[in-house]
C-alpha positions as semicolon CSV with decimal commas, in nm:
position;residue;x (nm);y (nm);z (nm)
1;X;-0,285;-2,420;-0,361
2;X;-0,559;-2,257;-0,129
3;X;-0,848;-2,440;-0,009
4;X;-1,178;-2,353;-0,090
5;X;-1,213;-2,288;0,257
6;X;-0,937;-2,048;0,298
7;X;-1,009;-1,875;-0,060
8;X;-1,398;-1,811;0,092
9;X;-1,207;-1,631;0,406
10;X;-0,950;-1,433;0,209
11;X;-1,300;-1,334;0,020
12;X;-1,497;-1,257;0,287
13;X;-1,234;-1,054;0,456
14;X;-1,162;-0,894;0,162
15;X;-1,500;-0,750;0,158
16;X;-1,462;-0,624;0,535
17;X;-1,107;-0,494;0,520
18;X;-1,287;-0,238;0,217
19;X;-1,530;-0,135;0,426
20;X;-1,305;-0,066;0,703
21;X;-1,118;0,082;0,442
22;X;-1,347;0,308;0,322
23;X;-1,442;0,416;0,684
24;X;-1,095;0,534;0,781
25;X;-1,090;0,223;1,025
26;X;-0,838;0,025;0,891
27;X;-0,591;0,015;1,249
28;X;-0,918;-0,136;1,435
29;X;-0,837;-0,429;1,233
30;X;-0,475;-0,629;1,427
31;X;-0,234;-0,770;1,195
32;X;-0,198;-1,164;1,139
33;X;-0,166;-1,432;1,467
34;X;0,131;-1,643;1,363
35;X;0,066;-2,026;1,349
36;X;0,285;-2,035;1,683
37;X;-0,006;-1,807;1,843
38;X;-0,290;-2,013;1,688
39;X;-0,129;-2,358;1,817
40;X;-0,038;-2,222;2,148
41;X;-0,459;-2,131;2,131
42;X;-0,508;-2,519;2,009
43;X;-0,335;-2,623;2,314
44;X;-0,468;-2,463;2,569
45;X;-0,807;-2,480;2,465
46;X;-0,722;-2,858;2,375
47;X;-0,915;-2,817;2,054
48;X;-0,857;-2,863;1,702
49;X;-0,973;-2,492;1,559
50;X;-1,127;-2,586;1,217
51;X;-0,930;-2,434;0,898
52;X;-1,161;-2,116;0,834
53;X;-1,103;-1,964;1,212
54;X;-0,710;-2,053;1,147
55;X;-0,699;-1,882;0,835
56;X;-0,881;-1,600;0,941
57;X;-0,670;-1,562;1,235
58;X;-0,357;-1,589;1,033
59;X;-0,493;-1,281;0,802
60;X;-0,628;-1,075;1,154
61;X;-0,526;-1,164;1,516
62;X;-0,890;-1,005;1,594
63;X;-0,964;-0,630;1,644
64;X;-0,872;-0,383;1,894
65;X;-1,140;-0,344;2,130
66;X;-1,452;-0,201;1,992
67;X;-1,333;-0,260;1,687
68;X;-1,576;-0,486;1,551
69;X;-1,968;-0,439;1,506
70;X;-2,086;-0,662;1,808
71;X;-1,850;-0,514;2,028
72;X;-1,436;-0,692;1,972
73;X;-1,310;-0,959;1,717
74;X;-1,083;-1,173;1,965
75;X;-0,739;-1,256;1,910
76;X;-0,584;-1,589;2,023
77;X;-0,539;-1,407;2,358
78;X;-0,926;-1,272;2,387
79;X;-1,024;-1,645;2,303
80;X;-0,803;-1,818;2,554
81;X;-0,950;-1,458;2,783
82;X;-1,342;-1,549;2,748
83;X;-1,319;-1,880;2,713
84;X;-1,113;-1,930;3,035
85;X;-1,404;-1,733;3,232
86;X;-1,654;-1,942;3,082
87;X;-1,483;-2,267;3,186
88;X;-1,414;-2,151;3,497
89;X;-1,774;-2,071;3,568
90;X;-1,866;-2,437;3,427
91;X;-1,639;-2,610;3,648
92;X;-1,698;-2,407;3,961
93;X;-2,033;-2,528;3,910
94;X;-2,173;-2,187;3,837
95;X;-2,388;-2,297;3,568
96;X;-2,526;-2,706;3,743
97;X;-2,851;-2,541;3,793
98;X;-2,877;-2,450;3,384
99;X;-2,756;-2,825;3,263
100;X;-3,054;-2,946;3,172
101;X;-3,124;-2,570;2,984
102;X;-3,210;-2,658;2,606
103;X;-3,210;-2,456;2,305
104;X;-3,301;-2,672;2,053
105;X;-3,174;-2,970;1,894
106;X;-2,904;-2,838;1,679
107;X;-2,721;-2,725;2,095
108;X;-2,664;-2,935;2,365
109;X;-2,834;-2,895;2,640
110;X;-2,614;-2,657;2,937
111;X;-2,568;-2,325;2,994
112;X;-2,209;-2,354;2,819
113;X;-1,989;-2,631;2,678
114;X;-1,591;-2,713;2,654
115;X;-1,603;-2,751;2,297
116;X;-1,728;-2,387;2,267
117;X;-1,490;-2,144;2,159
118;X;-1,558;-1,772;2,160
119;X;-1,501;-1,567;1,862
120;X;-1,635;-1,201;1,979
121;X;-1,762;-1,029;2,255
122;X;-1,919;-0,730;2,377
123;X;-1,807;-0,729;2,690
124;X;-2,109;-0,773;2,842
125;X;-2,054;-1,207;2,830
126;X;-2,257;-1,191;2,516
127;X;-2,096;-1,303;2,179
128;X;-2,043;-1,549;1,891
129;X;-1,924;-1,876;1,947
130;X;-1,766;-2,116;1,756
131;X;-1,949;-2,481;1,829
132;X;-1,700;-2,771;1,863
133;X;-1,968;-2,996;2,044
134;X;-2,290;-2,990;1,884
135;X;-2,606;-3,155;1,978
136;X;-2,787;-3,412;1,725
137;X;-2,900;-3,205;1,501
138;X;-2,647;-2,963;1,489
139;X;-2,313;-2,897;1,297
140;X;-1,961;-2,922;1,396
141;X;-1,819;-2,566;1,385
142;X;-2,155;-2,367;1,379
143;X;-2,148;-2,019;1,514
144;X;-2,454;-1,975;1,728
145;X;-2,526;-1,689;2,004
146;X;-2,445;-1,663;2,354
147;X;-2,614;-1,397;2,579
148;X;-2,533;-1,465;2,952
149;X;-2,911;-1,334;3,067
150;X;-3,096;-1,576;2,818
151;X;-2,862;-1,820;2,762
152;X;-2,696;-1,991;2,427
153;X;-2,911;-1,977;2,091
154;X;-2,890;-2,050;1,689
155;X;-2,723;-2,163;1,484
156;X;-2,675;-1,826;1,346
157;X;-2,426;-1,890;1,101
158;X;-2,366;-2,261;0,979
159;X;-1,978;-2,230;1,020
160;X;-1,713;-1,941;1,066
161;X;-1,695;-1,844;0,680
162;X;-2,022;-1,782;0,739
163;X;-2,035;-1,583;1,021
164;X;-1,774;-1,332;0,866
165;X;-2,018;-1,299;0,530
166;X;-2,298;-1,219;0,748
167;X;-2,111;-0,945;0,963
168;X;-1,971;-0,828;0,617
169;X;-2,302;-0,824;0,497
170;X;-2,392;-0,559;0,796
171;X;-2,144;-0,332;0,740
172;X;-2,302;-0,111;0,502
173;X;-2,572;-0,066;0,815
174;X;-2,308;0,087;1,013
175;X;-2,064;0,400;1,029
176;X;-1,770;0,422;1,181
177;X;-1,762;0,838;1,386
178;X;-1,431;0,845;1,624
179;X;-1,410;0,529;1,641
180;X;-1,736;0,437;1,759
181;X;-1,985;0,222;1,541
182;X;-2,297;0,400;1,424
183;X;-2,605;0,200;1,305
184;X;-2,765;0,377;1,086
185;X;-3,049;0,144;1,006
């Protein structure tokens, strides 16, 4: 029996895989990660991925690139991609001028943190991210913004299942022309 968790993805993607449906955009969507992909991600990020990014990943390994409205829904390779720079900038000490850099209560204070996981990207180093380590007043597995000029933000979503009903709730604000997205609002 499915989890209300997993029944609110299959739901939410539901609603997006119409859309992309009904744009003609179906192949920017990948087929399913299988669980060896997702626990090879667990691994190497050393992370626990809560059950809504699994099952998502298990219905969609991500998009292809450009595929998605911000810019690219990563697969378990994108993930282990962006997140690797990030850390690597962390722990070179790119970022020990920014640690004391808050955005609220609800974020630790740092320009980035381990138990961040990045779910898209524009390929710019701005994105969703999926937060692992919250600060006080935040919410394990809230998606909140990060946009390497200004730094992290949000929450903008209080977990994954809602971050997928709020980009399927922007759809209809979009077109997809040869491949490209179109806002149209």
């Amino acid at each position: 029996m499915a989890s209300e968790i997993a029944t609110a993805v299959v739901d939410a993607w539901g609603e997006i895989e119409r859309w992309y449906e009904a744009q003609g955009a179906a192949h920017l969507i990948l087929p399913p990660a299988s669980r060896e992909q997702i626990g090879a991600l667990e691994d190497a990020l050393g992370v626990e991925l809560p059950e809504a990014l699994t099952a998502s990943l298990r219905r969609h390994n991500g998009s292809a690139d450009g595929g998605w409205p911000t810019g690219t829904l990563l697969s378990c390779d994108g993930i282990l991609q962006e997140v690797g720079v990030w850390r690597e900038l962390l722990t070179g000490g790119d970022f020990d001028d920014l640690k004391e850099f808050v955005a609220g209560e609800a974020l630790k204070a740092g320009w980035w943190q381990t138990g961040w996981v990045s779910l898209d990207a524009d390929g710019a180093g701005n994105g969703a991210v999926l937060d692992l380590s919250p600060g006080p007043a935040g919410k394990v597995g809230q998606v909140i913004d990060m946009d390497h000029e200004t730094g992290p933000s949000g929450p903008m979503a209080s977990d994954f299942v809602g971050y997928l009903r709020a980009v399927a709730g922007r759809l209809d604000d979009f077109s997809v022309i040869d491949g490209q997205y179109i806002e149209e609002k």
